[in-house]
Kinemage of the C-alpha trace (Angstrom):
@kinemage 1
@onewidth
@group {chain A} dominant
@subgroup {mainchain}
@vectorlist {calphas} color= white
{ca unk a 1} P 11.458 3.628 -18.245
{ca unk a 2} L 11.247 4.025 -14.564
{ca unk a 3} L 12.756 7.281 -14.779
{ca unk a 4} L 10.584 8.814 -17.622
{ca unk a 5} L 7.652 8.078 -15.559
{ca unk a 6} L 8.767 9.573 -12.814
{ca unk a 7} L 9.508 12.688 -14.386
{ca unk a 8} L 6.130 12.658 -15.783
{ca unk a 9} L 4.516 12.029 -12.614
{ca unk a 10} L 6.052 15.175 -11.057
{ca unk a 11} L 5.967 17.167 -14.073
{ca unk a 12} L 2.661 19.380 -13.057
{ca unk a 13} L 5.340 19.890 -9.693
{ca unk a 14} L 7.901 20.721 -11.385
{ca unk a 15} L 5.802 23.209 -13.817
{ca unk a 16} L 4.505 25.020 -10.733
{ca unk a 17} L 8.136 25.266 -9.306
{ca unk a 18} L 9.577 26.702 -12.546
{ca unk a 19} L 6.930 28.963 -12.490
{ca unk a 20} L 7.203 30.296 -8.821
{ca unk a 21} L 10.987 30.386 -9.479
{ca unk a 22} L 10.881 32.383 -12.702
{ca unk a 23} L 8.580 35.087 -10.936
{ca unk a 24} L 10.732 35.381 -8.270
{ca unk a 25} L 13.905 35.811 -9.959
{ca unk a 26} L 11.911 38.136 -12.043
{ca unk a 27} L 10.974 40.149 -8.643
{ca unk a 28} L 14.707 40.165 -7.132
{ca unk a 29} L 16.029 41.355 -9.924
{ca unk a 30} L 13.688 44.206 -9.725
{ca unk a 31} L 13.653 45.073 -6.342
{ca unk a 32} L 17.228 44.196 -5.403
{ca unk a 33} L 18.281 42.013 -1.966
{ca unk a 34} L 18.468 43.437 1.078
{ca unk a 35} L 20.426 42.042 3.737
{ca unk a 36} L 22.787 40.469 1.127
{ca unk a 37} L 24.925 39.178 4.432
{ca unk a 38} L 22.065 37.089 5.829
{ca unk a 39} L 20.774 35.968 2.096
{ca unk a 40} L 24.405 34.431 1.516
{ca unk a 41} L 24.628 32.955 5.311
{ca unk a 42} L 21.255 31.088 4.384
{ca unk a 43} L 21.971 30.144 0.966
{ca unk a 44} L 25.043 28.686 2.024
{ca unk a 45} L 23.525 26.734 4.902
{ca unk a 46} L 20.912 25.225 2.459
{ca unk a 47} L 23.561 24.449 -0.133
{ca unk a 48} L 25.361 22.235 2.987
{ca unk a 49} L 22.556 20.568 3.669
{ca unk a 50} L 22.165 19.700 0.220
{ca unk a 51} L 25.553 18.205 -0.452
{ca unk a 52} L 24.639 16.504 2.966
{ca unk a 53} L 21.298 14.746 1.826
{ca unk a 54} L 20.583 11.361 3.507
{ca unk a 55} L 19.098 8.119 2.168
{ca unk a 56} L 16.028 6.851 4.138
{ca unk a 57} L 14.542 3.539 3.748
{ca unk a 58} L 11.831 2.748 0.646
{ca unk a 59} L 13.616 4.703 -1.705
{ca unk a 60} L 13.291 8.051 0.052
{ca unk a 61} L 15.540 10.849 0.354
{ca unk a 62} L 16.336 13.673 2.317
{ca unk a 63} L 18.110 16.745 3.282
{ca unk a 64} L 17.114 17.939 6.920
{ca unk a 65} L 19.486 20.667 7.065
{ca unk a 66} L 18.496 22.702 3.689
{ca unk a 67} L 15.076 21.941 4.415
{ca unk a 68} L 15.308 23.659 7.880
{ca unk a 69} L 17.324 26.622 6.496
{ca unk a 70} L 14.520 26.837 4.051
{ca unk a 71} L 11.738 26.456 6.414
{ca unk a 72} L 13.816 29.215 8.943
{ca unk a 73} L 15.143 32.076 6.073
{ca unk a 74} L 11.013 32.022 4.895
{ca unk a 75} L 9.983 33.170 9.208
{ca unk a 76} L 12.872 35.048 10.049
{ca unk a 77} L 11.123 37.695 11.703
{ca unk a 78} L 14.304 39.291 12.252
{ca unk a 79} L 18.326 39.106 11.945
{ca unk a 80} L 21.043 40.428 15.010
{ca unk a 81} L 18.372 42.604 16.670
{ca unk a 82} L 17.585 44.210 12.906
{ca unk a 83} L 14.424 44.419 11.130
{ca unk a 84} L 14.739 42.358 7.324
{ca unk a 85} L 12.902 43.202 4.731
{ca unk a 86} L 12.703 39.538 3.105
{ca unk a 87} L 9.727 39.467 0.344
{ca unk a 88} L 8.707 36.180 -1.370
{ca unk a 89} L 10.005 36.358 -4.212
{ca unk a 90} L 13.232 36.810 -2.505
{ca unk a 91} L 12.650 33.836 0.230
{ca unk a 92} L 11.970 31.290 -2.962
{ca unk a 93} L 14.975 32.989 -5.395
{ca unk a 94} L 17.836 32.314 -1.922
{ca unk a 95} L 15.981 28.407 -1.398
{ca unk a 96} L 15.802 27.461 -4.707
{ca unk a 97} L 19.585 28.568 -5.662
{ca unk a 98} L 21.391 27.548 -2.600
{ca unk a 99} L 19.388 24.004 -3.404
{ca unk a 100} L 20.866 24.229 -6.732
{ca unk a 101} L 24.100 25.116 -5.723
{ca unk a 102} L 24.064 21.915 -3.016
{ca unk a 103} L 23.162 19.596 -5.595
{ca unk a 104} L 25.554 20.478 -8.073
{ca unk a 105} L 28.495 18.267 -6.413
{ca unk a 106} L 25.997 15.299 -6.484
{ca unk a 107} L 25.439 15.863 -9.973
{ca unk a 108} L 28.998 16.270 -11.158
{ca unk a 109} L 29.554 12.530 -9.575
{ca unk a 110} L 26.711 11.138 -11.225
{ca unk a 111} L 24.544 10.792 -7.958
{ca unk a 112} L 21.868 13.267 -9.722
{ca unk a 113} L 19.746 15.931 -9.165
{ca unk a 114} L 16.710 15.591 -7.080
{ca unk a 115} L 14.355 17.426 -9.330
{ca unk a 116} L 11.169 16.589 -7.691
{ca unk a 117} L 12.424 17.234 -3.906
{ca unk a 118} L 13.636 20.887 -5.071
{ca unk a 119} L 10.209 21.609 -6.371
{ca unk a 120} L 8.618 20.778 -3.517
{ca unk a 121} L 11.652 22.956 -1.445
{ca unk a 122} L 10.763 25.821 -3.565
{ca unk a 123} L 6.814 25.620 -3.541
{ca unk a 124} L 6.735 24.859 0.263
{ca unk a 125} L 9.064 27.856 0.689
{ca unk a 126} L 6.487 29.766 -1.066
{ca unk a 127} L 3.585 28.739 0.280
{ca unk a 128} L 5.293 29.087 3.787
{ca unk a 129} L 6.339 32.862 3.104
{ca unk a 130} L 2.802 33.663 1.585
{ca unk a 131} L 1.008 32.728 4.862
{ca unk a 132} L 4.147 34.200 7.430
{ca unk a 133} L 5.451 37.262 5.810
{ca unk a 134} L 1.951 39.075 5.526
{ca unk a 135} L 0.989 38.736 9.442
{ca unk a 136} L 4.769 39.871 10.723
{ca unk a 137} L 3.879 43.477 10.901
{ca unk a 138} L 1.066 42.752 13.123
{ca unk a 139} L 2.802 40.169 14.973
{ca unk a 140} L 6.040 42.344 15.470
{ca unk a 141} L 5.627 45.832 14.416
{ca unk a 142} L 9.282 46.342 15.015
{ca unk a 143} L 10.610 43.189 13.928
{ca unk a 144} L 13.198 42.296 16.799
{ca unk a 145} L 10.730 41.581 19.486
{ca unk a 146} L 9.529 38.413 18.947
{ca unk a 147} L 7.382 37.186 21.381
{ca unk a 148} L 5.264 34.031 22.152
{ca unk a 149} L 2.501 35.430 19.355
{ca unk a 150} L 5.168 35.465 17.185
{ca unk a 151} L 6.415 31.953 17.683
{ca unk a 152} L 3.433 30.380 17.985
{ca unk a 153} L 2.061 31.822 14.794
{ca unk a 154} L 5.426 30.456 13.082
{ca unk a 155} L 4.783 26.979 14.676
{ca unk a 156} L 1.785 26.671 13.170
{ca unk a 157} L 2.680 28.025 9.541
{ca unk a 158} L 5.859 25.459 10.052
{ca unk a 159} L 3.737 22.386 10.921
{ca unk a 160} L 1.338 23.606 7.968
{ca unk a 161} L 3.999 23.491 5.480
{ca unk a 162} L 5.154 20.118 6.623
{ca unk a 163} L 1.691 18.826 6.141
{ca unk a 164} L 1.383 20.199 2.688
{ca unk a 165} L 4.750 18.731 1.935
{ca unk a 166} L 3.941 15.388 3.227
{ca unk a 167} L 1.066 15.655 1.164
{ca unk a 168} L 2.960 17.013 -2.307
{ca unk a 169} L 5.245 13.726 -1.566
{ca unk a 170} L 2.111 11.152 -1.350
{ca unk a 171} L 0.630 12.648 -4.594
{ca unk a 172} L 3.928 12.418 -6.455
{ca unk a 173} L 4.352 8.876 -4.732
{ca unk a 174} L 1.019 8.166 -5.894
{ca unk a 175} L 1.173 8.809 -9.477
{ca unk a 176} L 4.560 7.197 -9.798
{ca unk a 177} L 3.606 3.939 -8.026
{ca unk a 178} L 0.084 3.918 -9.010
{ca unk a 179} L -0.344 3.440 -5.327
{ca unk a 180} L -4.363 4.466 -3.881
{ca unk a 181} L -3.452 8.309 -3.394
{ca unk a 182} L -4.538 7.820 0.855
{ca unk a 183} L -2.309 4.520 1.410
{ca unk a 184} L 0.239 7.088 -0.224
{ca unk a 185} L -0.210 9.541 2.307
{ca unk a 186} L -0.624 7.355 5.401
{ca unk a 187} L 2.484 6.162 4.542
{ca unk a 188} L 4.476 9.684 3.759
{ca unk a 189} L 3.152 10.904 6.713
{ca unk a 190} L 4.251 7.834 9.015
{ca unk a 191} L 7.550 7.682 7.065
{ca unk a 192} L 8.649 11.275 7.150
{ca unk a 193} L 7.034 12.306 10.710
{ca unk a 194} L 10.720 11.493 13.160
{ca unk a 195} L 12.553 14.132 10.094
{ca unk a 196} L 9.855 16.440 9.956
{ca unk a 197} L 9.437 17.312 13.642
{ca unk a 198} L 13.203 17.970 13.729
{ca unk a 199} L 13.322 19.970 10.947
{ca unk a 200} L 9.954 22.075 12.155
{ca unk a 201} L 11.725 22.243 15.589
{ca unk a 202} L 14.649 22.971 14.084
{ca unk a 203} L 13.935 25.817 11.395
{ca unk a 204} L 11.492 27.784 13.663
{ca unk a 205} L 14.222 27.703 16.724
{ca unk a 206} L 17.084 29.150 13.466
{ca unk a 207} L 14.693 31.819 12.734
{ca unk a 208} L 13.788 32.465 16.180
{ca unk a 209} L 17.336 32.704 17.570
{ca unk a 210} L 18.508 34.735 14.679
{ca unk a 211} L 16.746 37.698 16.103
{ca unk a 212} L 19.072 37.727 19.038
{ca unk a 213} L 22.401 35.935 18.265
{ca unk a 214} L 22.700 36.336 14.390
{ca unk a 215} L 24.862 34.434 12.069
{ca unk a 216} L 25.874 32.386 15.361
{ca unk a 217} L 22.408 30.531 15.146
{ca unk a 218} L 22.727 28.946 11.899
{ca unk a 219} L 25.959 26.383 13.291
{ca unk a 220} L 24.416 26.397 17.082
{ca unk a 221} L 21.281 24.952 15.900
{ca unk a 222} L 22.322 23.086 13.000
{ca unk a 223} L 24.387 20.716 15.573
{ca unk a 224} L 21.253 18.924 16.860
{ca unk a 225} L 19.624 17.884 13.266
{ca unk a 226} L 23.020 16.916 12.030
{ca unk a 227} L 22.949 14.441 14.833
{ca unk a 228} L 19.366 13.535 14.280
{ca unk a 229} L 20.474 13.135 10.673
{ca unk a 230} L 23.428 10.793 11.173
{ca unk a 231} L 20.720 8.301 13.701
{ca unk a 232} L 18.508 8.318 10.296
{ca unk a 233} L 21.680 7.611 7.949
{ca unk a 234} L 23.020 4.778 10.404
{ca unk a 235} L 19.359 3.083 10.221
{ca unk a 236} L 19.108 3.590 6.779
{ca unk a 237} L 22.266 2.122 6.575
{ca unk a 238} L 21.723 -0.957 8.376
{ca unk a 239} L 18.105 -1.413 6.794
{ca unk a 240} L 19.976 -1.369 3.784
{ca unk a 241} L 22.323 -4.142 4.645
{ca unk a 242} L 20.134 -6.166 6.069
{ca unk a 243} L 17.880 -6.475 2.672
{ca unk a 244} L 21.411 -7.314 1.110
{ca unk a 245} L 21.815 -9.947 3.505
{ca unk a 246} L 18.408 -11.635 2.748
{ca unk a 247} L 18.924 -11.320 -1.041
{ca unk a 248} L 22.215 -12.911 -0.831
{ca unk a 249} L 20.393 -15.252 1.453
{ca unk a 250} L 17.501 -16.060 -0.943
{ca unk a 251} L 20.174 -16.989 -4.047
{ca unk a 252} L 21.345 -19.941 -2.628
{ca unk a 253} L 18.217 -22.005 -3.706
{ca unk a 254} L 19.614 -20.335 -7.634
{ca unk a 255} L 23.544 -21.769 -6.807
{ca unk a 256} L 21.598 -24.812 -5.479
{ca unk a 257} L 20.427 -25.808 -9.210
{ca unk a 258} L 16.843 -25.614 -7.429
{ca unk a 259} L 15.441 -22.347 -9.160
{ca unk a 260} L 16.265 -20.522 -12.105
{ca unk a 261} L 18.434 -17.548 -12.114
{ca unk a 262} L 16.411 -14.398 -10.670
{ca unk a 263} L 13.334 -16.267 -9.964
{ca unk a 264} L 13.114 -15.131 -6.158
{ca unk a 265} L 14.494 -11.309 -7.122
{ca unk a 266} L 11.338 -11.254 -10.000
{ca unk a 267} L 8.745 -12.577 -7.838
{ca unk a 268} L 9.717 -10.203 -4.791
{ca unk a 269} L 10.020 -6.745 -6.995
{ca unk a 270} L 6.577 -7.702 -8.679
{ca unk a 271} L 5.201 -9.238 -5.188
{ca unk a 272} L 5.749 -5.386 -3.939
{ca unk a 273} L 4.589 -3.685 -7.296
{ca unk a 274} L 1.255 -5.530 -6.731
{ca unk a 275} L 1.206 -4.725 -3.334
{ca unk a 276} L 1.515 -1.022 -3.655
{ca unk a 277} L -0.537 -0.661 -5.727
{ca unk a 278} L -3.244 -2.761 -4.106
{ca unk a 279} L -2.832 -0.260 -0.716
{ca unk a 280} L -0.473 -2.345 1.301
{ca unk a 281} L 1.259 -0.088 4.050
{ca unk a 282} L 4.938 0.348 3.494
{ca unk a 283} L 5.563 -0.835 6.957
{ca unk a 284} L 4.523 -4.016 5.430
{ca unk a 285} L 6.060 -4.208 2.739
{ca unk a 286} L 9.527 -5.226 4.089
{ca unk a 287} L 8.192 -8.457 5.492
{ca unk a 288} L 6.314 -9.283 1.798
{ca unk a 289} L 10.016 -8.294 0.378
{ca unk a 290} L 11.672 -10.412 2.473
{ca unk a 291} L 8.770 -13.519 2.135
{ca unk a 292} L 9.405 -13.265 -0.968
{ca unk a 293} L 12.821 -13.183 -1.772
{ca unk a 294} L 13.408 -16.373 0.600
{ca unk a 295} L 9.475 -18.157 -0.289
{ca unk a 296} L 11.324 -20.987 -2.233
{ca unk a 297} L 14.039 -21.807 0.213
{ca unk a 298} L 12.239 -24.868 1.440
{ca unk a 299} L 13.456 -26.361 -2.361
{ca unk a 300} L 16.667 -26.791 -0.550
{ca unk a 301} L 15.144 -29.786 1.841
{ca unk a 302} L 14.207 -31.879 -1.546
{ca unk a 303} L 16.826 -34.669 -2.154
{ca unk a 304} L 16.151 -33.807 -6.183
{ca unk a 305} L 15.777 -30.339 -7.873
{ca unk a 306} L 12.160 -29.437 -9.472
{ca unk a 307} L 12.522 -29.762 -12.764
{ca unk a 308} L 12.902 -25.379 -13.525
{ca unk a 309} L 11.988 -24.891 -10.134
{ca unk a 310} L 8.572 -24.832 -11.202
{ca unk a 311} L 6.365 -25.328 -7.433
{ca unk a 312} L 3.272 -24.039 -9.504
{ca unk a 313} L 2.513 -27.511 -10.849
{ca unk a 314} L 2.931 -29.281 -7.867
{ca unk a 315} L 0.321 -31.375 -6.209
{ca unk a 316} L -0.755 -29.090 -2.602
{ca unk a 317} L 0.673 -31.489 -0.460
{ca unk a 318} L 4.254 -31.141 -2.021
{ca unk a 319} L 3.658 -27.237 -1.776
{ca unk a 320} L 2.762 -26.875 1.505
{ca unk a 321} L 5.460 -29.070 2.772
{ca unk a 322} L 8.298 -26.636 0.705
{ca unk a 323} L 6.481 -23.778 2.334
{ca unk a 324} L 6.469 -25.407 5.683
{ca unk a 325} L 10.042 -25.830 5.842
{ca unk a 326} L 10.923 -22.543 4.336
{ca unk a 327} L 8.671 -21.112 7.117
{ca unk a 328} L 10.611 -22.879 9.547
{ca unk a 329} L 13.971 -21.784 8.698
{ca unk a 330} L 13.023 -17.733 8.264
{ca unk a 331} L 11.331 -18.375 11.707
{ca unk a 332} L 14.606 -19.259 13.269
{ca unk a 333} L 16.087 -15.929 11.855
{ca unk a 334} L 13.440 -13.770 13.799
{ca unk a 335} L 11.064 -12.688 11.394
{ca unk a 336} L 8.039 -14.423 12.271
{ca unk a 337} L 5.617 -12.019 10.443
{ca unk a 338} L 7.765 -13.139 6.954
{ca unk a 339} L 7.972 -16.851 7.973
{ca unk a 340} L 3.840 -16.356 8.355
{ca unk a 341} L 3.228 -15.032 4.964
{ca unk a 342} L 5.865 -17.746 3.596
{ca unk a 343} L 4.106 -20.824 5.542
{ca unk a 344} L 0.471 -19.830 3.731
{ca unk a 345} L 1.932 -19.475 0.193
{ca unk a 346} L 0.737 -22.315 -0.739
{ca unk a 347} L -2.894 -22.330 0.875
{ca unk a 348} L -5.710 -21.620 -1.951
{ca unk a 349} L -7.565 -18.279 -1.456
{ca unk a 350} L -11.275 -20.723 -1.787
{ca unk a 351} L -10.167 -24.050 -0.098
{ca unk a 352} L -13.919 -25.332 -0.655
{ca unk a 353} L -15.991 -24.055 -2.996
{ca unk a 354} L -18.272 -20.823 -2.284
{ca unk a 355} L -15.902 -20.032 0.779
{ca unk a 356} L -13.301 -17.790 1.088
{ca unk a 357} L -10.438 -18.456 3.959
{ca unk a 358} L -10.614 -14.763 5.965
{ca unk a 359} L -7.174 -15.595 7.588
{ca unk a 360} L -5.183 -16.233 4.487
{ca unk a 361} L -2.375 -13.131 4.645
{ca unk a 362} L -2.739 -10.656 1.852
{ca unk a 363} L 1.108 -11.203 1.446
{ca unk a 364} L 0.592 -15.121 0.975
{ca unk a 365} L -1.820 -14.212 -1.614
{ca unk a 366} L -0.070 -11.541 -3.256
{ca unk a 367} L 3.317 -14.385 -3.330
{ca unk a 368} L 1.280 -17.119 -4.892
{ca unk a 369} L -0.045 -15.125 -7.716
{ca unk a 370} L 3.221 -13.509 -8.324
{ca unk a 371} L 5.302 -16.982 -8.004
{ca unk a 372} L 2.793 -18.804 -10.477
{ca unk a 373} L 3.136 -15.805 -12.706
{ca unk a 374} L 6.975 -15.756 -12.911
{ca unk a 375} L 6.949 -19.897 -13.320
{ca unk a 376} L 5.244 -19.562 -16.181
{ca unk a 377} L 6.807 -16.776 -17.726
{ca unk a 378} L 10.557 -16.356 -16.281
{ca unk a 379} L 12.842 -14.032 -17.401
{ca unk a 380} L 11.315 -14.195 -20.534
{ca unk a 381} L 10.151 -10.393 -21.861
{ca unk a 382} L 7.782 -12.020 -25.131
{ca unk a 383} L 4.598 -10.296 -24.618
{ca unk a 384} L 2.766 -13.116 -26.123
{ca unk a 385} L 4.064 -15.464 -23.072
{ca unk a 386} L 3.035 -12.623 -20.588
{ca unk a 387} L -0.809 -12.828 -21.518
{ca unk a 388} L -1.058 -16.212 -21.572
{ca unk a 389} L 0.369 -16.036 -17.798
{ca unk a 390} L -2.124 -13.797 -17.239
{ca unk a 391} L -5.166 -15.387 -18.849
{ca unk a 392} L -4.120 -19.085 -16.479
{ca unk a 393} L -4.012 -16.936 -13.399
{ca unk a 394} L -7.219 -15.959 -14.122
{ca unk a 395} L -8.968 -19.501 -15.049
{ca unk a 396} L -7.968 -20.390 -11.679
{ca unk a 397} L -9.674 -17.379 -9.660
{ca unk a 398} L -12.660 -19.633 -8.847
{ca unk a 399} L -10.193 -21.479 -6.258
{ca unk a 400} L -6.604 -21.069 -5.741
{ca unk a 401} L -5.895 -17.215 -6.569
{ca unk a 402} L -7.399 -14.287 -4.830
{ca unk a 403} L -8.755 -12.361 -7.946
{ca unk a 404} L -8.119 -8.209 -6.955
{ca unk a 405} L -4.883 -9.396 -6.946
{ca unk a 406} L -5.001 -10.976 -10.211
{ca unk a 407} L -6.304 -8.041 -11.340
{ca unk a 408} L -3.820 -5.654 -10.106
{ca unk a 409} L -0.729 -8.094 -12.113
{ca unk a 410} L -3.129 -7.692 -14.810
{ca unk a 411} L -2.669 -3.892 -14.750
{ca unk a 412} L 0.822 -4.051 -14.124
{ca unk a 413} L 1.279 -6.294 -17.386
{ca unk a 414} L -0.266 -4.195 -19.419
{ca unk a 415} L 1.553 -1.401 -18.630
{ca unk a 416} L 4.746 -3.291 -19.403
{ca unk a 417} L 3.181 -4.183 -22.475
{ca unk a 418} L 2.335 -0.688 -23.325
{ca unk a 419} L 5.930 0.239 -22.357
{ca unk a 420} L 7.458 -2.781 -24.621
{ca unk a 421} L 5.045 -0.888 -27.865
């Protein structure tokens, strides 16, 4: 399911890609390569960086060095002190197959091809050659002259690509997540921004040096990115297994006997569905992930087990106290902004009627709604069950649930129900 929608949310992407490709295939065959040396050298460089992609946190990916030979082959004014003659046509045909050639090794393992990150590769490369290859003969009549026109022209058509990328990426994001398209791009931009100056910096200096040293450039500049890259992999890394740690963390309270099995992994996956698509900033969402995954482990203070680990249809008092001492103990582990949200979980978004309390956290609301939900319907996938978990949330809007966020896991459910027909 999560697939399929995926694809359909970067099919118009992936229709302008297969276009752009098809036309320029259909122009290189036509009008031949030039410079087959220096078409190879690049198309093998991006296919490297492809079979070198990295994993960066919140699901994204990314290959730094293809991207850079991709941003570099579309300016290169120039190659060993000789003019090239590279159209756009041919600039798309060399991305897109040394892209497909990189990703063939990650598809023959089962890792997959990234379909919608190609597209973008290809289009950007377009888009990038469209605006550069045009203004060369005015910027360098010659070709092997480059100057400080010439570079600063190629700056700016490599920053503008990046920014249409980044953009490309929030609308796909967008539509997949059914995230508010600006929150999307906020957060691409934020997200991708340490990458994307490297590989700017990166492919302009490639295309720049080429003119001079040649085939030399391509390893001489690729060193710095790779070790950008690996600093991005190691964090990813250790992002990675630090979410492992707090989901291993937040199944003791299952072991325990004091929740059912998956209750904290449920509430935390819908607890960030809700939240994305409410406009919640990714650099928030890890503390909401991690509130949530450990919001029950104050259960494990109680000398008795709730009866199906229901806290839903407990009296405030008893609530609040769980909450207080799960607060406590994520507080001692350093992540005060997660202990917060887990410490108001339990507060009531109208604690007196006609008022609303301004300093609840949106992440304590977004918990409590997604918590009550999940106690009342469980692992259970009977549609019937999931609207009438709905339909209580909402009777109770008037005090103890915030109701946009009612709304929003009102959505969601119907889309799953929608799904389930």
């Amino acid at each position: 399911m999560s697939n399929q929608r995926e694809l359909r949310a970067a099919g118009p992407l992936n229709v302008a890609a297969g276009i752009a490709v098809v036309a320029s295939v259909a122009s290189v065959v036509q009008w031949g390569v030039p410079q087959l040396g220096v078409a190879a050298a690049f198309l093998g460089f991006i296919a490297l960086g492809e079979i070198l992609r990295i994993s960066l946190p919140n699901g994204r990916q990314a290959a730094p060095l293809a991207a850079a030979g991709a941003l570099a082959y579309a300016l290169l004014p120039s190659f060993g002190d000789q003019q090239v003659s590279i159209s756009i046509g041919l600039a798309v045909s060399v991305v897109t197959l040394g892209s497909a050639v990189g990703s063939f090794p990650r598809a023959l393992v089962g890792r997959g091809m990234n379909l919608e990150e190609l597209s973008r590769r290809a289009l950007i490369t377009l888009f990038t050659a469209a605006i550069f290859r045009p203004l060369l003969p005015w910027l360098a009549p010659d070709g092997t002259n480059p100057d400080w026109k010439l570079a600063l022209v190629m700056v700016a058509a490599a920053v503008l690509a990046a920014v249409v990328d980044a953009l490309l990426a929030a609308a796909v994001r967008a539509s997949q997540s059914h995230r508010p398209l600006r929150a999307a791009i906020v957060d691409e931009f934020r997200a991708l921004i340490g990458i994307a100056s490297a590989i700017t910096a990166t492919g302009v200096l490639i295309a720049l040096a080429s003119s001079k040293i040649g085939y030399y450039a391509l390893p001489i500049f690729a060193v710095p990115l790779m070790l950008t890259q690996f600093s991005f992999r190691r964090y990813a890394t250790i992002d990675a297994t630090y979410l492992q740690t707090i989901q291993s963390l937040s199944k003791v309270t299952e072991v325990g006997g004091y929740t059912e099995k998956g209750h904290s992994t449920r509430v935390a996956r819908l607890a960030v569905m809700v939240a994305r698509e409410m406009g919640v900033s990714e650099r928030d969402l890890d503390d909401l992930r991690y509130a949530a995954l450990m919001h029950d482990i104050g259960q494990l203070s109680l000398p008795q087990p709730i009866v199906g680990g229901t806290t839903t249809l407990l009296p405030y008092y008893e609530q609040k106290r769980i909450a207080d001492l799960g607060a406590d103990v994520i507080e001692q582990a350093g992540l005060e902004h997660a202990a917060l949200i887990v410490r108001r979980q339990a507060d009531p978004y109208r604690p007196y009627r006609g008022s609303l309390d301004d300093t609840l956290p949106m992440g304590s609301r977004i918990i409590k709604v997604c918590n009550a939900y999940d106690d009342f319907v469980g692992a259970s996938s009977e549609i019937d069950r999931m609207q009438s978990a709905v339909e209580r949330l909402e009777l109770s809007v008037d005090r103890d649930y915030d109701p946009v966020v009612v709304d929003t896991l009102s959505r969601i459910v119907e889309r799953q129900v929608d799904y389930a027909y």
